[in-house]
N, C-alpha and C positions, 0 to 999 in steps of 0.2 A: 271582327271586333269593332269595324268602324261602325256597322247597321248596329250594331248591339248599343256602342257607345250615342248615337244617332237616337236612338229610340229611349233609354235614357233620357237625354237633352227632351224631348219630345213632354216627355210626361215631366218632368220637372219646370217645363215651362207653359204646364197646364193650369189654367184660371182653376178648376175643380182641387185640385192639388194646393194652389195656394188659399183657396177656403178650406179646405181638411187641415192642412198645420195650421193656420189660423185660429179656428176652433179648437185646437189644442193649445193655445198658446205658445206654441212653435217659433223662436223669431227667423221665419221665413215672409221676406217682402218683396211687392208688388216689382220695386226694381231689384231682386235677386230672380224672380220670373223670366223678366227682360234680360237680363245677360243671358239667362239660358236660352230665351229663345232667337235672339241674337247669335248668340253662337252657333244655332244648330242651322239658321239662316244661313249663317257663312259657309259650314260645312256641304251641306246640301247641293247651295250656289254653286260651288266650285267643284263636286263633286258628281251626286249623283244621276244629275239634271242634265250635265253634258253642256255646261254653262262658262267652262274655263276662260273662255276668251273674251267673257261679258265683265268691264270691269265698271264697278257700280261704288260710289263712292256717295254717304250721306253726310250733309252738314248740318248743322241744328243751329238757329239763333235764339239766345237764350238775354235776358235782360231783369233788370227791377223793371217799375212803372213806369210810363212814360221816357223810358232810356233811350228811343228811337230806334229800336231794333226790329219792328215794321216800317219805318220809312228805309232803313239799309236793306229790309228786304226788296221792298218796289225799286229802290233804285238801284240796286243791282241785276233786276230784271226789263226796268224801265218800262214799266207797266203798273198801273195802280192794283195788286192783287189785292194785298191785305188793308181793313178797314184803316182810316187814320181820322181818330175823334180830338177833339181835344179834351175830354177825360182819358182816364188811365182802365189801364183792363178792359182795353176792346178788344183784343183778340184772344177768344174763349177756347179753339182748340188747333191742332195742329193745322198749315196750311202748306200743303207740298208742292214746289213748284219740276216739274219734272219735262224731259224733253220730249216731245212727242215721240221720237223714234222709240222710247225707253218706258211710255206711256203702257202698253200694252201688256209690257211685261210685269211692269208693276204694280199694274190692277190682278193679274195671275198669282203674281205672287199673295198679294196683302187675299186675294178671294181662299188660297189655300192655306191660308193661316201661318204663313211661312215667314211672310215681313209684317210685324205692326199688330201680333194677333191683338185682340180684344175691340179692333178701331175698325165702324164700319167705311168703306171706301165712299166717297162723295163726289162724281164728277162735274167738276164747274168750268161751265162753257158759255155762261156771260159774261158781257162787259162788266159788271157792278160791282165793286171791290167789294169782299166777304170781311167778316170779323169768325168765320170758322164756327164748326159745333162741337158739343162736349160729347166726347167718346167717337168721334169721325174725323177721317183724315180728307182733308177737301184736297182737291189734284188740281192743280194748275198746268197747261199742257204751255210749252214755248220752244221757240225751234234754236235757240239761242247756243253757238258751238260752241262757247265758251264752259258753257254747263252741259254739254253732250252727255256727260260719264258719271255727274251728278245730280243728286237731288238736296236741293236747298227747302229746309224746312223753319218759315216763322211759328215760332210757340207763345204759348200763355207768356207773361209775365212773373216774377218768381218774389216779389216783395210785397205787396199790395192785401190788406187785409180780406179782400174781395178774392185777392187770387190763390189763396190758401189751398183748395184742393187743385183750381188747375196748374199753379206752382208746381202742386205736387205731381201731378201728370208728368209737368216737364222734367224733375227732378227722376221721375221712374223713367223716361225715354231714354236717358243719356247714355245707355249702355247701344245704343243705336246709331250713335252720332260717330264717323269716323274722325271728322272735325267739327269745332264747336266756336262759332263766334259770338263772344261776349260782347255785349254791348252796356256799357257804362256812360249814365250822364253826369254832366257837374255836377251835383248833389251828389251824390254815391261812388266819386273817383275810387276811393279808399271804403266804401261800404263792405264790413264784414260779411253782408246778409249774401252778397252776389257773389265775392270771390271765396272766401271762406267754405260755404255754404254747396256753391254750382263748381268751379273751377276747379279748385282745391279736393274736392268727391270726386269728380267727374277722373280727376287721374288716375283712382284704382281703376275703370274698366276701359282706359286709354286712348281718348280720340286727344288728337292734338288740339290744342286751343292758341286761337288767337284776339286779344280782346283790342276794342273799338274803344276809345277815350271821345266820347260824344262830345263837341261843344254844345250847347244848348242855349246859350245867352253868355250876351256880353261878344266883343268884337276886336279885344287887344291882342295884343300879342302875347303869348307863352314865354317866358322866357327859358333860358338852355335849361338853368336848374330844375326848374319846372317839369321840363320835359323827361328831363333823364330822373329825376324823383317816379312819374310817372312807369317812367319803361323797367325802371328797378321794382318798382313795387306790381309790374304784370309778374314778372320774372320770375319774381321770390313766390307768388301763387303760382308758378308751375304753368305759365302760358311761353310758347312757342316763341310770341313776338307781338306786336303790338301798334297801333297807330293812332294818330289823332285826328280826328273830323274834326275841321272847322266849322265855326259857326257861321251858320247859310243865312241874312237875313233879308226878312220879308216877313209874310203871314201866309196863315196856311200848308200848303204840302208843301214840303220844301226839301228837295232832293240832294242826297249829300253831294259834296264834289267829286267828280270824273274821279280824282286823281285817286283818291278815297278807295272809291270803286276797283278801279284797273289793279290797287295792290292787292284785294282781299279776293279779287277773280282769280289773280296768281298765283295767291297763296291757295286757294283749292283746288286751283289745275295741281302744284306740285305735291299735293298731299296723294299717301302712299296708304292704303289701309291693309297691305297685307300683313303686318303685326298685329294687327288687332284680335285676331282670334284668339292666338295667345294669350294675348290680355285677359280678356274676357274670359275663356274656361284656366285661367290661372284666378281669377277672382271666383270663378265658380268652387274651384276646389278648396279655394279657404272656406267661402262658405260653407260649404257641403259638409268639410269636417267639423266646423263650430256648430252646424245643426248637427250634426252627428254623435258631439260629445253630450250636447246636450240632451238628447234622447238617449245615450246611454244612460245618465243620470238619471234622467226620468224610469228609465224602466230600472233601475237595479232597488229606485226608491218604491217600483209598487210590489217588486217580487221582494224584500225586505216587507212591506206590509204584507203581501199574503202570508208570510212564514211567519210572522207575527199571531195573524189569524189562526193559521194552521195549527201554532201551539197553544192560543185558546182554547180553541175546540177539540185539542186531544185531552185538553188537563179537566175539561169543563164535569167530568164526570167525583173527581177529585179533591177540585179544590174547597167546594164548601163544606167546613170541616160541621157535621151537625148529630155526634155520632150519638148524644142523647136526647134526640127531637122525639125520638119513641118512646122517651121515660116519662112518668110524671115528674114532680119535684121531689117524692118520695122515695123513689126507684133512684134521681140522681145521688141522695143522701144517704144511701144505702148502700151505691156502688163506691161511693166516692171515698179518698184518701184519709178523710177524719175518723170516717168509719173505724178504718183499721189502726190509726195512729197516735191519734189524740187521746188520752186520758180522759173518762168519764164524756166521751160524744153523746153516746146514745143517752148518759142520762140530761144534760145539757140540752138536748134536741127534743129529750121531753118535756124540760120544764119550758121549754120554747111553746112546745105547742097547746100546754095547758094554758101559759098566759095568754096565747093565738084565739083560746076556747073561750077565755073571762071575758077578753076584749070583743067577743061577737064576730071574732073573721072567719069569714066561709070559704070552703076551699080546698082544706088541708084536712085529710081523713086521718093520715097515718095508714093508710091502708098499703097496699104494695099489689099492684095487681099489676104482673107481666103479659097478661092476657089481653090487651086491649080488642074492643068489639070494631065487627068490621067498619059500622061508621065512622068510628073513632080514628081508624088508622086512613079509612078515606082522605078523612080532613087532613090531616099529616101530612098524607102523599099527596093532597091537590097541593098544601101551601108550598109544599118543599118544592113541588113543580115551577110554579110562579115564583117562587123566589130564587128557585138556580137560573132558569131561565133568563129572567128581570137582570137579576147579576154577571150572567156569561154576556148578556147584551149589553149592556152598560159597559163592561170593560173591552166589547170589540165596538162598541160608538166610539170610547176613549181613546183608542189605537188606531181606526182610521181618521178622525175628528185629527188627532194631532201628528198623523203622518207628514211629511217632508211632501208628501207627492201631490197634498189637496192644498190649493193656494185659494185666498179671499176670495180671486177670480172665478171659483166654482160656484159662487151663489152660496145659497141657504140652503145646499143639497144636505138632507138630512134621512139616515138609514132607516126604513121603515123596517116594525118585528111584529109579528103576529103570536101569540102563546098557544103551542100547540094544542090539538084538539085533544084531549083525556077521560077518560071513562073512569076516575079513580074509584068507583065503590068497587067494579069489576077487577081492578089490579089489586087493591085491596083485600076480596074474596080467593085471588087466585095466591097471593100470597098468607093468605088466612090457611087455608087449607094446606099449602106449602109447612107450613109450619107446625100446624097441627099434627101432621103426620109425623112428620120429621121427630116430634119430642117423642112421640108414643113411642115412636121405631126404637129411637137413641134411650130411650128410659126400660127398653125389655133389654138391650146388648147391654148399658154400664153397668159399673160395679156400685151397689147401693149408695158406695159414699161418693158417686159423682153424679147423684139425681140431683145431691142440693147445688151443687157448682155448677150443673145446667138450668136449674130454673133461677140461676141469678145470671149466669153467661148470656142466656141465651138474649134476653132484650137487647144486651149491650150489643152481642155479633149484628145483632138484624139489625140496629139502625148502622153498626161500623159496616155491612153490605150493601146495606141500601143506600146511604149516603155519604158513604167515604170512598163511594168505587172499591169496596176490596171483596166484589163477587169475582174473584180472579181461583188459582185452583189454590192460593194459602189464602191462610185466614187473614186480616186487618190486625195489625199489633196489639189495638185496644182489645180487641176480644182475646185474644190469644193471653194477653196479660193479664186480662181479667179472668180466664178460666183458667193459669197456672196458680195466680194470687190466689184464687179460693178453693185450690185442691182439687179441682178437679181434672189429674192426668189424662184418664182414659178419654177427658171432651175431646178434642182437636182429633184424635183418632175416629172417633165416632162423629165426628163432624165431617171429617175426607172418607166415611168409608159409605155414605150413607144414598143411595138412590131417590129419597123425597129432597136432601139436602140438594143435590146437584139439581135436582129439576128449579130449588128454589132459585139456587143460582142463576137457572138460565133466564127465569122469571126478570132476576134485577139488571142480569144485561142486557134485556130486551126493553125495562123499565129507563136506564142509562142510554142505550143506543137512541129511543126516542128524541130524548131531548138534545143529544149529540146532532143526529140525523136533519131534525126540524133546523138547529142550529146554521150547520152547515149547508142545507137548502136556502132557505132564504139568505145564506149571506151570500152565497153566489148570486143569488138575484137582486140583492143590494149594488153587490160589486160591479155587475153588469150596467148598472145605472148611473154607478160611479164617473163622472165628467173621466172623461180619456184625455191624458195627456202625454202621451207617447205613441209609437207607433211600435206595431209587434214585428218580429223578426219573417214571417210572414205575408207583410202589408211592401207592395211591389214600390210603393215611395220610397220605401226602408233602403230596397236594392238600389232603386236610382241612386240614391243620396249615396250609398255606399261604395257603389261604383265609383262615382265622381267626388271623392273625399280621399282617393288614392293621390299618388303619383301624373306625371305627362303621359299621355296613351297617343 
């Protein structure tokens, strides 16, 4: 369980890992990285490496601008390591100052990506004080026993509009820090940005903190109030303990007071960092389950869109009701309800169409011709193509377009459709003959008086099969109503008993499947391009996170 739980930590504290949830909009960050790999550092350390008896303790100095938290570092080393300018944000990246004895290992470690990954190692072995580089940890070696078992690291500054990303560096390290000394100048005693911000965070992944009250000008004395205002307001931020550097004056480097010194040496000799792992994979596993719920949401919102989808594309054969796209306007005023019910229609329909004939409108024959020529039904079934089509698309743009799962964040990702390819004189032709046959066959079996109730049925069933989906083994209600309305019993028998009939059927579900088919092809390769915002049940991130979103292991 440990190598398992090990390996886990491992890939959770992978830079590639943090760009994959990234690109998903995951809120997985740079320092939720760093606790994991902090932690698997500890585990490792004391485990697998055969390191038990190595005990290694890191401090961090953390500060605003010009707070003097590079002059506490040189003069707790007593050495000019880090730059000291008199602008602010002179020191750009980590500078570690480490013991020689402990040098050797710490270049092993940080080379096997074990301490610091992402930071390449920098050995600095001259005199010339460094101001550090961005994304390297420069090593300062010193044989000094008071730091035997530690490593003291000056960092960026954390206020400074200049120091916005390497702020930010230092704000992702802290999960690395066993102890943390804050360093505050007069201007910023009571600065939200330092304690609020650095001190106040820094406690979910638990290195003790002790903060430095800088003098920086001026030469009086504090009074008690003063001070214990002070040591109440470190306190209430959740620091350890606290001191006050006086003000050193002169110009130039000006190194804090011995006494200064000799407390904050003490206070890292007695700092204990064996609680800290705990810390640290107990902040992991909050996190782990908050990214965790959150990709549950994300995936229940895209499998609720596919099932969306999925019932698009079953009804799509269905839903556009067009069941007299096959009639003229003649054939509809013929099938239609006035016909049979209205008093004096058909003479009404003709004084209709003789005024249609004074007035010069072209158009309107009167004629009634169930027989349409293959061109003619071509055109029908290309439009009706391009218009189910056009329609079944429109309504899955609409359903993903305003799914829960696609945010602003995805760009102008927008579904591409292509209309599938159609040969319609040839669908046409093969339903032409379908049907020709069909009547001859069904006009030698009925009974005389259901010749006339099939050649008024019958346009109505062929467009209720072709465009209402009801090439199934019963007929579409329209037809069915429309051949009991005008008498003719024996149709619907002679419609199920008929071998040209079924072949016609197989013709329209072959005509349905297409656009079903095409449909459902290209949305999969819509969806495939669709911005990923989750991770699937099979993506080995998934297990990590899952793993460590449990309980204490």
């Amino acid at each position: 369980m440990g190598s398992r739980s090990d390996g886990h930590l491992a890939l959770l504290a992978d830079q590639a890992m943090l760009a994959t949830l990234a690109g998903m909009g995951l809120d997985w960050t740079e320092l939720d990285r760093n606790v994991a790999a902090a932690a698997r550092f500890k585990r490792v350390v004391g485990g697998s490496h055969g390191l038990q008896s190595v005990v290694l303790k890191i401090v961090g100095l953390v500060g605003g601008a010009s707070s003097g938290k590079s002059t506490l570092f040189n003069s707790l080393l007593g050495w000019e390591v880090s730059r000291i300018s008199g602008h602010a944000h002179e020191t750009l990246g980590p500078i570690a100052a480490v013991h020689s004895e402990r040098a050797g290992q710490f270049a092993k470690w940080m080379d096997e990506r074990l301490l610091l990954p992402g930071f390449a190692l920098v050995q600095e072995h001259g005199e010339t004080a460094t101001c550090g580089a961005l994304g390297s940890v420069v090593v300062f070696r010193h044989d000094l026993q008071s730091f035997g078992d530690a490593v003291v690291i000056d960092l960026p500054d954390v206020t400074s509009k200049m120091a916005d990303d390497e702020g930010a560096v230092t704000r992702n390290l802290l999960p690395w820090f066993d102890g943390l000394l804050v360093v505050v100048d007069e201007e910023r005693w009571f600065d939200a940005a330092v304690f609020d911000e650095t001190v106040a965070f820094a406690r979910n992944v638990g290195p003790r903190c002790w903060v430095v009250f800088n003098r920086t000008e001026g030469n009086e004395e504090l009074t008690a109030a003063h001070r214990e205002r002070l040591a109440e307001h470190a306190t209430a931020r959740h620091a350890e303990d606290s001191c006050i550097s006086p003000f050193q004056p002169g110009s130039g480097y000006r190194p804090m007071a011995a006494e200064t010194c000799q407390r904050i040496k003490s206070w890292i000799t007695s700092l204990d960092s064996g609680d800290r792992q705990a810390d640290l994979e107990r902040h992991l596993r909050r996190r782990c389950g908050e990214l965790l719920r959150e990709n549950v949401g994300r995936s229940e919102a895209f499998d609720e869109l596919g099932r969306r989808i999925d019932k698009e594309l079953a009804g799509v054969s269905e839903r556009t009701r067009l069941s007299t796209d096959l009639l003229t306007t003649e054939e509809r005023l013929l099938l239609g309800l006035g016909h049979r019910f209205v008093p004096f229609f058909d003479l009404i329909q003709g004084v209709r169409r003789q005024m249609d004939r004074f007035r010069g409108r072209s158009g309107v024959t009167g004629d009634v011709d169930f027989d349409k020529s293959v061109d003619g039904m071509a055109e029908v079934l290309r439009h009706n193509l391009e218009h189910r089509f056009r329609r079944a698309t429109d309504t899955i743009d609409r359903v993903i377009l305003n799914s829960t799962y696609l945010v602003p964040e995805c760009g102008d990702w927008r579904p591409q459709w292509r209309t599938p390819s159609f040969e319609e004189r040839d669908w046409a032709m093969r339903i032409r003959e379908h049907l020709d046959t069909w009547k001859a066959e069904t006009a030698r079996q009925s009974r005389r008086g259901d010749v006339a109730a099939l050649a008024v049925g019958m346009p109505l069933l062929v467009a209720d099969l072709l465009f209402l989906g009801g090439a199934g083994l019963t007929l579409g209600w329209t037809a069915a109503w429309a051949a009991g309305f005008l008498g003719g019993k024996g149709l619907v028998r002679a419609f199920e008993g008929s071998p040209a009939f079924t072949a016609y059927q197989t013709t329209v579900r072959a005509y349905q499947a297409l656009i079903r088919e095409s449909l459902s092809e290209q949305c999969q390769a819509n969806l495939s391009l669709l911005p990923r915002r989750h991770l699937s049940m099979s993506d080995p991130i998934l297990e990590s996170i899952m793993h460590w979103s449990g309980p204490v292991r």
